[in-house]
mmCIF file of the C-alpha atoms, coordinates in Angstrom:
data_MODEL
# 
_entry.id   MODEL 
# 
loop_
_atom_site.group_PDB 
_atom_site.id 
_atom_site.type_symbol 
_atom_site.label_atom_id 
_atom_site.label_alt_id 
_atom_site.label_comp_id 
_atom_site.label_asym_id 
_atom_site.label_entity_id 
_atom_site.label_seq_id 
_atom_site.pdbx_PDB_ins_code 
_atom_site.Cartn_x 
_atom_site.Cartn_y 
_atom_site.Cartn_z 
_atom_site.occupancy 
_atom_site.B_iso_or_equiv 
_atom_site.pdbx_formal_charge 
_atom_site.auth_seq_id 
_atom_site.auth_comp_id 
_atom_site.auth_asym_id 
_atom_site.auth_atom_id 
_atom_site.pdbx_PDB_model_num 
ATOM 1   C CA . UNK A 1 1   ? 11.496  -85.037 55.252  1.00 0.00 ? 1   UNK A CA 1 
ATOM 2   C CA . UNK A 1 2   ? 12.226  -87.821 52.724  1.00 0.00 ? 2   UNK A CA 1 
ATOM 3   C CA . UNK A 1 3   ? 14.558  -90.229 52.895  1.00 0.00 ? 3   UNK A CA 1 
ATOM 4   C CA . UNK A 1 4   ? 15.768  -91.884 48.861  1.00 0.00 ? 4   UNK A CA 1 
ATOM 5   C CA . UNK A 1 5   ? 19.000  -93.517 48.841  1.00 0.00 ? 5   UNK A CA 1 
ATOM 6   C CA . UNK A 1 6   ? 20.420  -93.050 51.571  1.00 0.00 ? 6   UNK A CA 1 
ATOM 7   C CA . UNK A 1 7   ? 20.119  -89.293 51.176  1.00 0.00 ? 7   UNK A CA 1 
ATOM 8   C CA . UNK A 1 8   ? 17.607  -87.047 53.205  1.00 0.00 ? 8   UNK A CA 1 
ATOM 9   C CA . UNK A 1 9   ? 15.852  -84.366 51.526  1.00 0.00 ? 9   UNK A CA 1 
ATOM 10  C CA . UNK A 1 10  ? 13.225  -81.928 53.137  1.00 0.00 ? 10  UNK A CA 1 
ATOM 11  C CA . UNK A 1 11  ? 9.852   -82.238 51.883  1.00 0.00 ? 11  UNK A CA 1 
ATOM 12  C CA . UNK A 1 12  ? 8.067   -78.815 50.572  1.00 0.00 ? 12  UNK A CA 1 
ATOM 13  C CA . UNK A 1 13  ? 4.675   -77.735 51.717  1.00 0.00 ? 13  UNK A CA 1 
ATOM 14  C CA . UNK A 1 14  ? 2.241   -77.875 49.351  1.00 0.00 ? 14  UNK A CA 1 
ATOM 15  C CA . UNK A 1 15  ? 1.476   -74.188 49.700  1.00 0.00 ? 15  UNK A CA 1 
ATOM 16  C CA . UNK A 1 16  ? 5.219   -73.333 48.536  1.00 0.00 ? 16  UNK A CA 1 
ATOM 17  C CA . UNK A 1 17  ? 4.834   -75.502 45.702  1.00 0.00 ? 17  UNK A CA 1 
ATOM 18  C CA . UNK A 1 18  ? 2.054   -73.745 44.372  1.00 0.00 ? 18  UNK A CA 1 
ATOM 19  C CA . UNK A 1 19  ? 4.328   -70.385 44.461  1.00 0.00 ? 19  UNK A CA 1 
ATOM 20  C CA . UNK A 1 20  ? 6.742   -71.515 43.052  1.00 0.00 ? 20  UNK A CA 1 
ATOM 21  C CA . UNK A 1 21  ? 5.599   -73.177 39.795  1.00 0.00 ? 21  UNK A CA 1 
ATOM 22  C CA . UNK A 1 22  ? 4.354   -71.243 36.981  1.00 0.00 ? 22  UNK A CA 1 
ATOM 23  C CA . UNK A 1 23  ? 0.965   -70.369 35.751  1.00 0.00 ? 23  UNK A CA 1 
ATOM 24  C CA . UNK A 1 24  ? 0.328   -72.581 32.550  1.00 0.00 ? 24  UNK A CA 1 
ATOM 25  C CA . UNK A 1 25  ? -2.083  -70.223 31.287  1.00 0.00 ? 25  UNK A CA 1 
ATOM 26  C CA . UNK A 1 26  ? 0.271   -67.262 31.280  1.00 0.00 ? 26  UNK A CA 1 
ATOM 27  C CA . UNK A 1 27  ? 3.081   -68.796 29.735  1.00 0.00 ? 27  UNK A CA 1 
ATOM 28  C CA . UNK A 1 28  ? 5.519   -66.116 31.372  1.00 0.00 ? 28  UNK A CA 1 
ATOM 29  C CA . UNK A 1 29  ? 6.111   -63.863 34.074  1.00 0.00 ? 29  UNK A CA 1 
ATOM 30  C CA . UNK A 1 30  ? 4.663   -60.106 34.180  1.00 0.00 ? 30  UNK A CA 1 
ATOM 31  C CA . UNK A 1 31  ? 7.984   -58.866 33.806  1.00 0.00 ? 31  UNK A CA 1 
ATOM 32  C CA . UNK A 1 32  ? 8.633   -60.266 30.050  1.00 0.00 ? 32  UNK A CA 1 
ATOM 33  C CA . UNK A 1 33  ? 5.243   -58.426 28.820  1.00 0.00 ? 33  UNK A CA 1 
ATOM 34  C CA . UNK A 1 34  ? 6.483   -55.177 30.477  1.00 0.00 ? 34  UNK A CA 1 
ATOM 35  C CA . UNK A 1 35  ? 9.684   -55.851 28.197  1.00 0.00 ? 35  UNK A CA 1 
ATOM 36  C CA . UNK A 1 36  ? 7.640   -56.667 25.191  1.00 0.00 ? 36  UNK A CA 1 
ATOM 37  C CA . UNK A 1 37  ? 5.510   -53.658 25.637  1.00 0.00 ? 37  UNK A CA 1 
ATOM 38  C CA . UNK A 1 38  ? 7.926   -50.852 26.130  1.00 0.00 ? 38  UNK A CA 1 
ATOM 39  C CA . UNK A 1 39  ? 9.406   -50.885 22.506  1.00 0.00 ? 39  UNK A CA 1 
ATOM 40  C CA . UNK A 1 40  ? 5.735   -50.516 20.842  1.00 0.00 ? 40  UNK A CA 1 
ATOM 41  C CA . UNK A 1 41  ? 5.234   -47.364 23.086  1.00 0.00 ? 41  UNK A CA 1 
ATOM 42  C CA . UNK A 1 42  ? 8.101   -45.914 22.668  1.00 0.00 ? 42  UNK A CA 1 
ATOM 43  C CA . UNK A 1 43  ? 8.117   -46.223 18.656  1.00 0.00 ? 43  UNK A CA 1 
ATOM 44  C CA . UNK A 1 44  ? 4.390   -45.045 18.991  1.00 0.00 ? 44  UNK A CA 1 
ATOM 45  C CA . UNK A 1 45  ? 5.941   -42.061 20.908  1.00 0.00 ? 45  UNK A CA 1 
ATOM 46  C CA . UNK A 1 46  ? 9.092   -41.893 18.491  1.00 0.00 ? 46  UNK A CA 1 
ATOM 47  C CA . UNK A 1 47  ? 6.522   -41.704 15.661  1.00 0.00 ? 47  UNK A CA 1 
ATOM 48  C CA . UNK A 1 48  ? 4.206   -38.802 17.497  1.00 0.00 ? 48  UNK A CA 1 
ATOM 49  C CA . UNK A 1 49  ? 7.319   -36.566 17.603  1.00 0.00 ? 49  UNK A CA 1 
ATOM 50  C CA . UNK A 1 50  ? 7.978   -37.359 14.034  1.00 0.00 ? 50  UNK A CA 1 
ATOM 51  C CA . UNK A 1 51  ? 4.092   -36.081 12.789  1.00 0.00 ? 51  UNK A CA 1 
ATOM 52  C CA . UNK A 1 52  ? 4.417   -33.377 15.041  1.00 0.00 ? 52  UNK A CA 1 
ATOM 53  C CA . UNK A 1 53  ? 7.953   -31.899 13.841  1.00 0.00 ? 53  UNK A CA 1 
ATOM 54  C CA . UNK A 1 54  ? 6.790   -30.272 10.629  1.00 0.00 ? 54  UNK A CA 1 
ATOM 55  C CA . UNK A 1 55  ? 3.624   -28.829 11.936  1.00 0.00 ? 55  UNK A CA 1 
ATOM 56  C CA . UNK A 1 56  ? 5.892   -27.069 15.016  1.00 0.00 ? 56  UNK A CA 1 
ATOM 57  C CA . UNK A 1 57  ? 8.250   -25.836 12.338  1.00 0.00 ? 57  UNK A CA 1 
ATOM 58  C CA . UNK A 1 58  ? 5.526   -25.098 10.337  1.00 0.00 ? 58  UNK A CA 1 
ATOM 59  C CA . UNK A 1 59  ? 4.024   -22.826 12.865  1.00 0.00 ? 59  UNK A CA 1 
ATOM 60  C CA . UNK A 1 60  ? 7.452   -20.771 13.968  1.00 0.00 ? 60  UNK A CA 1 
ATOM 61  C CA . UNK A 1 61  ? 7.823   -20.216 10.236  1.00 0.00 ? 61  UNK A CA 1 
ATOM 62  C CA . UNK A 1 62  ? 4.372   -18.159 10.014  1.00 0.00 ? 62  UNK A CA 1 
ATOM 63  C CA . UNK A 1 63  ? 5.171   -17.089 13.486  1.00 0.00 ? 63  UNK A CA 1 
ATOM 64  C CA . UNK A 1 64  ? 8.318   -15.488 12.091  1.00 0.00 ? 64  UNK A CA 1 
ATOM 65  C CA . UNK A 1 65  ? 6.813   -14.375 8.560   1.00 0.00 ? 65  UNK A CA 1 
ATOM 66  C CA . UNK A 1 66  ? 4.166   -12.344 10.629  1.00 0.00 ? 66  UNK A CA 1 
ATOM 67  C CA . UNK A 1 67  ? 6.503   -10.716 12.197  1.00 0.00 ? 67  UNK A CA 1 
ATOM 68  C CA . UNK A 1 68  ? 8.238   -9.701  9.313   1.00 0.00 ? 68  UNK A CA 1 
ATOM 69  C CA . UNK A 1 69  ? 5.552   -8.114  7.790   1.00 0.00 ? 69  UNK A CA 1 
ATOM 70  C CA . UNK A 1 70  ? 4.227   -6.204  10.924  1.00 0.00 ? 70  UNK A CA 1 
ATOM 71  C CA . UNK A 1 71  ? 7.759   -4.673  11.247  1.00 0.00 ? 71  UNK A CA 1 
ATOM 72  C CA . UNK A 1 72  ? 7.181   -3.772  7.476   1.00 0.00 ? 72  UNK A CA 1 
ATOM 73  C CA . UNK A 1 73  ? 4.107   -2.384  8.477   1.00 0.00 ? 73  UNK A CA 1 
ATOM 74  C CA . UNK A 1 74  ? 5.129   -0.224  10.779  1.00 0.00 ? 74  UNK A CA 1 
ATOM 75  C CA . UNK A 1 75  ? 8.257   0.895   8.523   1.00 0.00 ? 75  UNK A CA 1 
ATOM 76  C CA . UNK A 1 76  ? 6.177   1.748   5.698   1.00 0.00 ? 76  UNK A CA 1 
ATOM 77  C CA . UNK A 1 77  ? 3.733   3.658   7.886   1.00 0.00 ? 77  UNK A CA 1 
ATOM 78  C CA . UNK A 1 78  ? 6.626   5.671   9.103   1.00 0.00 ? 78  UNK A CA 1 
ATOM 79  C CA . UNK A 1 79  ? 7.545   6.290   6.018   1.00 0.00 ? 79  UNK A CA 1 
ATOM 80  C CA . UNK A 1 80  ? 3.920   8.010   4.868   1.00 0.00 ? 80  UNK A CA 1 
ATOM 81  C CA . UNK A 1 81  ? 3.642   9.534   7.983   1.00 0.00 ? 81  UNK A CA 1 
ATOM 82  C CA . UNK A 1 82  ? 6.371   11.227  7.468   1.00 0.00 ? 82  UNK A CA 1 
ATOM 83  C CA . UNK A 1 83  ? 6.154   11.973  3.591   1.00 0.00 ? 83  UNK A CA 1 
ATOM 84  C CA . UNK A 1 84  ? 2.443   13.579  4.285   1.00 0.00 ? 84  UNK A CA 1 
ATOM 85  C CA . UNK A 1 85  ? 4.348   15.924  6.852   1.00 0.00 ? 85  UNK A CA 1 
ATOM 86  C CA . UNK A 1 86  ? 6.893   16.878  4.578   1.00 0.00 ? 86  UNK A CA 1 
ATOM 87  C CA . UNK A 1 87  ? 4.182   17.861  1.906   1.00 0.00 ? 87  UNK A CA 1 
ATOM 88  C CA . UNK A 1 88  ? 2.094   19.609  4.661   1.00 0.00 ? 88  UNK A CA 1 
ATOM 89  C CA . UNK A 1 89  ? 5.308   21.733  4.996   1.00 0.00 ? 89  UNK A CA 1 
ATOM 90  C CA . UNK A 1 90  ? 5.364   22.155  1.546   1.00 0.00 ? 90  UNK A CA 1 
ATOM 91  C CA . UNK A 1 91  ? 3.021   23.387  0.745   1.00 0.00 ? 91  UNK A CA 1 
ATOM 92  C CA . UNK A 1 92  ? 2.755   25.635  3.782   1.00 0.00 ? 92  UNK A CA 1 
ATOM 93  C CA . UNK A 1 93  ? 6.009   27.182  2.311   1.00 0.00 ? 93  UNK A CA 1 
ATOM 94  C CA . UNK A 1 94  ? 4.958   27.283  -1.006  1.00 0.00 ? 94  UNK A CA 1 
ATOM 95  C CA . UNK A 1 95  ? 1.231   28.794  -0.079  1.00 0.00 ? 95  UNK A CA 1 
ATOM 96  C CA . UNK A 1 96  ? 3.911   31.766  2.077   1.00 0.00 ? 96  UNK A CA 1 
ATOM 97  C CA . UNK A 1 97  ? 5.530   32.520  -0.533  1.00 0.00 ? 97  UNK A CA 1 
ATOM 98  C CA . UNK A 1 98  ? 3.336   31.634  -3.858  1.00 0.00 ? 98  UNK A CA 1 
ATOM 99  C CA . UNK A 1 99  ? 4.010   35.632  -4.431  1.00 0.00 ? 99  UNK A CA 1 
ATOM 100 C CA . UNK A 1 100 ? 7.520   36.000  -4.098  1.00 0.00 ? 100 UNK A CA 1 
ATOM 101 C CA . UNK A 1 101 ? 8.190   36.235  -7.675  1.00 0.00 ? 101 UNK A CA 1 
ATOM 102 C CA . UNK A 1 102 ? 5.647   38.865  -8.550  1.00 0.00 ? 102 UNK A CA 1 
ATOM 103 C CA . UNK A 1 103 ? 6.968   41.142  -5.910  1.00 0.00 ? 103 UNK A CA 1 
ATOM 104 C CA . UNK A 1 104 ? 10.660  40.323  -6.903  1.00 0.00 ? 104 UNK A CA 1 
ATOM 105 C CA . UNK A 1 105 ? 9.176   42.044  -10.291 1.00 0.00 ? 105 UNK A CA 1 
ATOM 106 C CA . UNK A 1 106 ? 7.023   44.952  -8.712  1.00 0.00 ? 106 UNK A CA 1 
ATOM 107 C CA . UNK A 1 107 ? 9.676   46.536  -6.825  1.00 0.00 ? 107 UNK A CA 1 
ATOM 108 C CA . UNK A 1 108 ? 11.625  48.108  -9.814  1.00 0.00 ? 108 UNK A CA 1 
ATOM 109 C CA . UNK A 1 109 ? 7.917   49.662  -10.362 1.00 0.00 ? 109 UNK A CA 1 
ATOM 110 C CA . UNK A 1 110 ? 7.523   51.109  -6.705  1.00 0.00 ? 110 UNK A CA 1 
ATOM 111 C CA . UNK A 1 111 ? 11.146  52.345  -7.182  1.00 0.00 ? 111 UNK A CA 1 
ATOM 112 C CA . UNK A 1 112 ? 10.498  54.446  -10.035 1.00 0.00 ? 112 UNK A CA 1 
ATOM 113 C CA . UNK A 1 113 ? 6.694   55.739  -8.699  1.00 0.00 ? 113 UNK A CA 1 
ATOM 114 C CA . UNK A 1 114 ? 9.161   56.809  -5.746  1.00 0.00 ? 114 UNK A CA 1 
ATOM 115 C CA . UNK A 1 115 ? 11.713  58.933  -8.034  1.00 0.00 ? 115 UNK A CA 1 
ATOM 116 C CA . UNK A 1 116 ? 8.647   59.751  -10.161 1.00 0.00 ? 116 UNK A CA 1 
ATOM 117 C CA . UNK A 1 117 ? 6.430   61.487  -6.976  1.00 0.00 ? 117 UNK A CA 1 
ATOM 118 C CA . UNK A 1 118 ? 9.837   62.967  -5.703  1.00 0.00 ? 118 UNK A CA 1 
ATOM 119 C CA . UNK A 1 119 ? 10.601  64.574  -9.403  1.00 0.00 ? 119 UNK A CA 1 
ATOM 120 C CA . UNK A 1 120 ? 7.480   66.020  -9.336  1.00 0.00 ? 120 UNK A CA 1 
ATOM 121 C CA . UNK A 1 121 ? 7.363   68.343  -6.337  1.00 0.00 ? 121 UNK A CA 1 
ATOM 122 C CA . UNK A 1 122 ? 10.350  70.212  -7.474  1.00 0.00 ? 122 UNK A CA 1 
ATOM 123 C CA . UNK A 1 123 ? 9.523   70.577  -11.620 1.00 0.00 ? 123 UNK A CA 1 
ATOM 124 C CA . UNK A 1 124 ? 7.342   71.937  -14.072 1.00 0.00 ? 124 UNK A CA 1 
ATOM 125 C CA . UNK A 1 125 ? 8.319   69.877  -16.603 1.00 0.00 ? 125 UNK A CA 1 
ATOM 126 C CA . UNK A 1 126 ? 4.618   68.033  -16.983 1.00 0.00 ? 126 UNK A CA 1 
ATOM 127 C CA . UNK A 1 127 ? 5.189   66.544  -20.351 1.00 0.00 ? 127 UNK A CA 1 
ATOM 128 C CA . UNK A 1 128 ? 8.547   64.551  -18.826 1.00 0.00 ? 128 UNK A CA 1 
ATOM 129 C CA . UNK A 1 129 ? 6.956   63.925  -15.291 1.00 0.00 ? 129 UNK A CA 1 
ATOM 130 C CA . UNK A 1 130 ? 3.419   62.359  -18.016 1.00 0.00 ? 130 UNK A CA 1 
ATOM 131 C CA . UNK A 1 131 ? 6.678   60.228  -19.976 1.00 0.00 ? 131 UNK A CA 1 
ATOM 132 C CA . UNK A 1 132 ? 8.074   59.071  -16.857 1.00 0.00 ? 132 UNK A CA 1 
ATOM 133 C CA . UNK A 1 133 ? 4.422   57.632  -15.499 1.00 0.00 ? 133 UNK A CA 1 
ATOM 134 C CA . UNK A 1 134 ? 3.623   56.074  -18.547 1.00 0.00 ? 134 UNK A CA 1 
ATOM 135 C CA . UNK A 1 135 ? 7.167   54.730  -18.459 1.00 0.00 ? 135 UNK A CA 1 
ATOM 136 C CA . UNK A 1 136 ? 6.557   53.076  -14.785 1.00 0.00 ? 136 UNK A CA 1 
ATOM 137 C CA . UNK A 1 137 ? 2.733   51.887  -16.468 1.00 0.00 ? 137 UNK A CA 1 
ATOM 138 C CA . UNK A 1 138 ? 4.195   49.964  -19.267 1.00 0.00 ? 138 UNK A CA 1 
ATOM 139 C CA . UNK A 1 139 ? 7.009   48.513  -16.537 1.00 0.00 ? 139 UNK A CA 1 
ATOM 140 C CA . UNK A 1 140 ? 3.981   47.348  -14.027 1.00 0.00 ? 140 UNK A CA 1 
ATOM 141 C CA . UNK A 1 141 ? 2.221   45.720  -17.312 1.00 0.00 ? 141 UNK A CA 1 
ATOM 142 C CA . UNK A 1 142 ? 4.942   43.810  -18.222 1.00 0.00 ? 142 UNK A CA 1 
ATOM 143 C CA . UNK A 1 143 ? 5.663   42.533  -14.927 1.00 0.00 ? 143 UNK A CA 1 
ATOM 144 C CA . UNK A 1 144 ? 1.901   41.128  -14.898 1.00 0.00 ? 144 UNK A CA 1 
ATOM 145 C CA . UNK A 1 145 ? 2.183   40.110  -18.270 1.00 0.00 ? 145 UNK A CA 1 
ATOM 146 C CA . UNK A 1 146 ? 5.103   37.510  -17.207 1.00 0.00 ? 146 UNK A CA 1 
ATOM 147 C CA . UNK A 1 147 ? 2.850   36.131  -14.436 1.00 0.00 ? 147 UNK A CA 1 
ATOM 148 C CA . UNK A 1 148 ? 0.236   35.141  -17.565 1.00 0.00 ? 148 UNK A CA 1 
ATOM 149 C CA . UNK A 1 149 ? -2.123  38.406  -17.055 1.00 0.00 ? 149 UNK A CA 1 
ATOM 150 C CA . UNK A 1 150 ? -3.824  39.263  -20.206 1.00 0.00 ? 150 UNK A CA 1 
ATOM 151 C CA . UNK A 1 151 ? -6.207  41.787  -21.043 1.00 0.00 ? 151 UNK A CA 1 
ATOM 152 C CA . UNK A 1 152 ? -9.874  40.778  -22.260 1.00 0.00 ? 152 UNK A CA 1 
ATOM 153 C CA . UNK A 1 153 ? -10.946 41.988  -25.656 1.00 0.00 ? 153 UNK A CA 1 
ATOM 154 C CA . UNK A 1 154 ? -13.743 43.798  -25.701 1.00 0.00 ? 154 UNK A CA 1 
ATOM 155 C CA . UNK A 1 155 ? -15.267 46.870  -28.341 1.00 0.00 ? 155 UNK A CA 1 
ATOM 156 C CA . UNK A 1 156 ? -16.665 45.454  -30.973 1.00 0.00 ? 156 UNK A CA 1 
ATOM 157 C CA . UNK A 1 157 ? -16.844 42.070  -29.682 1.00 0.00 ? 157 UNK A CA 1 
ATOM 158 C CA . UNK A 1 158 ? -20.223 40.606  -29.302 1.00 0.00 ? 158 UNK A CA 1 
ATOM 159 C CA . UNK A 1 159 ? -21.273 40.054  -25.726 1.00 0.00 ? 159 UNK A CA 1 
ATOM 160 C CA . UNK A 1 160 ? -20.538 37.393  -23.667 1.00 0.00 ? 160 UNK A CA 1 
ATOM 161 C CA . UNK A 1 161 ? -21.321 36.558  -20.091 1.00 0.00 ? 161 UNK A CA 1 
ATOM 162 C CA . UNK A 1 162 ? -18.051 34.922  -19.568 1.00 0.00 ? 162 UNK A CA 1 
ATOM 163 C CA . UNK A 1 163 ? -16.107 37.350  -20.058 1.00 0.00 ? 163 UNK A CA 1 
ATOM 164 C CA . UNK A 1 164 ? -18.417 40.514  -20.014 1.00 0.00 ? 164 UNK A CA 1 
ATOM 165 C CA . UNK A 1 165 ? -20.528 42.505  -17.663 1.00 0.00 ? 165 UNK A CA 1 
ATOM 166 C CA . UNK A 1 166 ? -23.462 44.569  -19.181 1.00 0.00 ? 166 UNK A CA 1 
ATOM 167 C CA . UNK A 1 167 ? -23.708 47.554  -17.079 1.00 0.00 ? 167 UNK A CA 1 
ATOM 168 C CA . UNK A 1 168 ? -25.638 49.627  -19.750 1.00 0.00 ? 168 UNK A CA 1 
ATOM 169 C CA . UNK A 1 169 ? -27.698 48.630  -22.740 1.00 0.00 ? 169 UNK A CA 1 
ATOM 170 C CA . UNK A 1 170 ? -27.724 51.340  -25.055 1.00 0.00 ? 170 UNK A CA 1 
ATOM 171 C CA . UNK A 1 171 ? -29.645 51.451  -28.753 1.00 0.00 ? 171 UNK A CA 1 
ATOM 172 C CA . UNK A 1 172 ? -27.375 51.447  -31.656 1.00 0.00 ? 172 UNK A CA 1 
ATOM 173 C CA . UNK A 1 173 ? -27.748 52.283  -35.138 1.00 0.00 ? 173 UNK A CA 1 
ATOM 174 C CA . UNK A 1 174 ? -24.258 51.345  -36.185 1.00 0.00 ? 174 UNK A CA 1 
ATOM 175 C CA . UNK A 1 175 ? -24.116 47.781  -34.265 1.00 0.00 ? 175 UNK A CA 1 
ATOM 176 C CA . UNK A 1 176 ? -26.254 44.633  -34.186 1.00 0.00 ? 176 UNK A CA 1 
ATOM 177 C CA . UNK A 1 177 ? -27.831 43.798  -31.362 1.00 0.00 ? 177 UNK A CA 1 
ATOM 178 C CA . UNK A 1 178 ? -25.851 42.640  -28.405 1.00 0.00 ? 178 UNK A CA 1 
ATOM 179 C CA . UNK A 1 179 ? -22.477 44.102  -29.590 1.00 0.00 ? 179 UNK A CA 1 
ATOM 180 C CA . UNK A 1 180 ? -19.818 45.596  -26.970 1.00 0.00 ? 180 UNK A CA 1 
ATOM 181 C CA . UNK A 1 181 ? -19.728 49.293  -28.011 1.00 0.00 ? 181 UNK A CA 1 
ATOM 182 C CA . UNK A 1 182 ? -17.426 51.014  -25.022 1.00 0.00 ? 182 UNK A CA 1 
ATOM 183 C CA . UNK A 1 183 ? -15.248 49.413  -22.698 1.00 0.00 ? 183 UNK A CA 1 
ATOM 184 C CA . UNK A 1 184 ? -16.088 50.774  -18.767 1.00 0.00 ? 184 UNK A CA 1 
ATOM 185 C CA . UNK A 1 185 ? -14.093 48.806  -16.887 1.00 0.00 ? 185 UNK A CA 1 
ATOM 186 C CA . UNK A 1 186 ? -11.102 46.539  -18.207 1.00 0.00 ? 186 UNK A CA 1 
ATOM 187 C CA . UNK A 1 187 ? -11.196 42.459  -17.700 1.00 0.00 ? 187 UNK A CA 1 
ATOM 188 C CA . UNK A 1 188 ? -8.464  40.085  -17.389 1.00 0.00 ? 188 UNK A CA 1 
ATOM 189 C CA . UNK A 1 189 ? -7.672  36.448  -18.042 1.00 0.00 ? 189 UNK A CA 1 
ATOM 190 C CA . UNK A 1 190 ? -5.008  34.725  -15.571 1.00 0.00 ? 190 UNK A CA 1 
ATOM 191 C CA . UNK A 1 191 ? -3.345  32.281  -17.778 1.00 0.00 ? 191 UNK A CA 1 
ATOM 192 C CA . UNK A 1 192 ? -6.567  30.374  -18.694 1.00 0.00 ? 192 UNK A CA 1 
ATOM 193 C CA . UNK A 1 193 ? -9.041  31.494  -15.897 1.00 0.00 ? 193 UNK A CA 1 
ATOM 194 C CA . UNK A 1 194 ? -11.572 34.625  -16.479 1.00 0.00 ? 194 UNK A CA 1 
ATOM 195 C CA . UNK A 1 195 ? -10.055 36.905  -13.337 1.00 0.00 ? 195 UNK A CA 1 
ATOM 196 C CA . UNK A 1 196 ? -12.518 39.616  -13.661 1.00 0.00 ? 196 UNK A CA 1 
ATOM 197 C CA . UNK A 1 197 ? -14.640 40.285  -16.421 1.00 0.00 ? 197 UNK A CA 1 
ATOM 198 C CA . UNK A 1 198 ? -14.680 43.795  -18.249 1.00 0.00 ? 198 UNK A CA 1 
ATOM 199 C CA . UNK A 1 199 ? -17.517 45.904  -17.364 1.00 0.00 ? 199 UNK A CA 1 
ATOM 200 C CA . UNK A 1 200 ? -18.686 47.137  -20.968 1.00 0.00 ? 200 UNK A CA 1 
ATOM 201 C CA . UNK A 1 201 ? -21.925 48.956  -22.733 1.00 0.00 ? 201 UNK A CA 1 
ATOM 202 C CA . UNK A 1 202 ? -23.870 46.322  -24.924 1.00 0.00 ? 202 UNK A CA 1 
ATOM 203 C CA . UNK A 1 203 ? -26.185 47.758  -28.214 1.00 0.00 ? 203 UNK A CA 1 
ATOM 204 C CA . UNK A 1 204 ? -29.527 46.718  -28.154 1.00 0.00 ? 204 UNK A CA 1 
# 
């Protein structure tokens, strides 16, 4: 304890004194640099969420775009799946019933055969009953004849494997060589397709 004018004052322990004075070297207390340093990390942190913003939004905008086209995907699969099973059925139907038409046109011909065979047990009348079949033929032609059945030429046409079938090979005096003289069996064309060639006798 000190005593300057007239006033006593206690005297501090050299220990305390060096606690309480501050470090010359450091300039300031811990404290202030903790202050200093939390804006920089902070903005540094600020600035992280900036950079990665876009590339987050970037991602949920593939994210959704993916998405998008797997549900199209699986729309437009639907939609063949069930186009092809339509078709199957389609076809199916049509394949049941590809000969609907031609019967549509051969029952008129059974009909009359019917009233033909039943005229014929009770008449003597041949020359009618031979009108009334050839009648019925000519009906049963025509029919085929709309669904694009044509008869093959044949006599006097000179052979050819296409559309002929040499059954005999007769010598011939009146005809060249390979020459359809007699028709055996008749051919027919469907439309544009050979559906059975005519079986015929070829000169040689």
């Amino acid at each position: 304890m000190t005593v300057k004018d007239g006033q006593t004052t206690p005297e501090q322990n050299p220990e305390q004194e060096m606690h309480t004075s501050t470090d010359p070297e450091q300039g300031q207390n811990p404290g202030t640099e903790m202050t200093e340093e939390n804006p920089n990390i902070e903005q540094a942190q600020a600035e992280q969420a900036e950079q990665a913003d876009p590339v987050q939004e970037e991602l949920e905008q593939l994210r959704i775009l993916s998405n998008e086209n797997y549900q199209r995907f699986l729309r437009t699969q639907a939609d063949f799946d069930n186009f092809r099973r339509r078709s199957r059925q389609e076809k199916e139907e049509y394949l049941k019933y590809a000969s609907l038409k031609l019967i549509e046109q051969l029952l008129p011909v059974v009909d009359n055969f019917s009233r033909a065979l039943s005229t014929a047990q009770g008449t003597q009348d041949y020359d009618s009953l031979l009108r009334g079949v050839d009648m019925i033929y000519r009906q049963l032609e025509q029919a085929l004849v709309q669904e694009g059945l044509t008869p093959l030429e044949t006599v006097g046409q000179a052979f050819n494997p296409e559309f002929h079938q040499a059954v005999i090979q007769v010598e011939s005096e009146e005809h060249e060589e390979g020459i359809v003289i007699e028709e055996l069996q008749k051919g027919y064309m469907l439309k544009d397709k050979v559906l059975r060639p005519a079986m015929v006798k070829v000169s040689m």
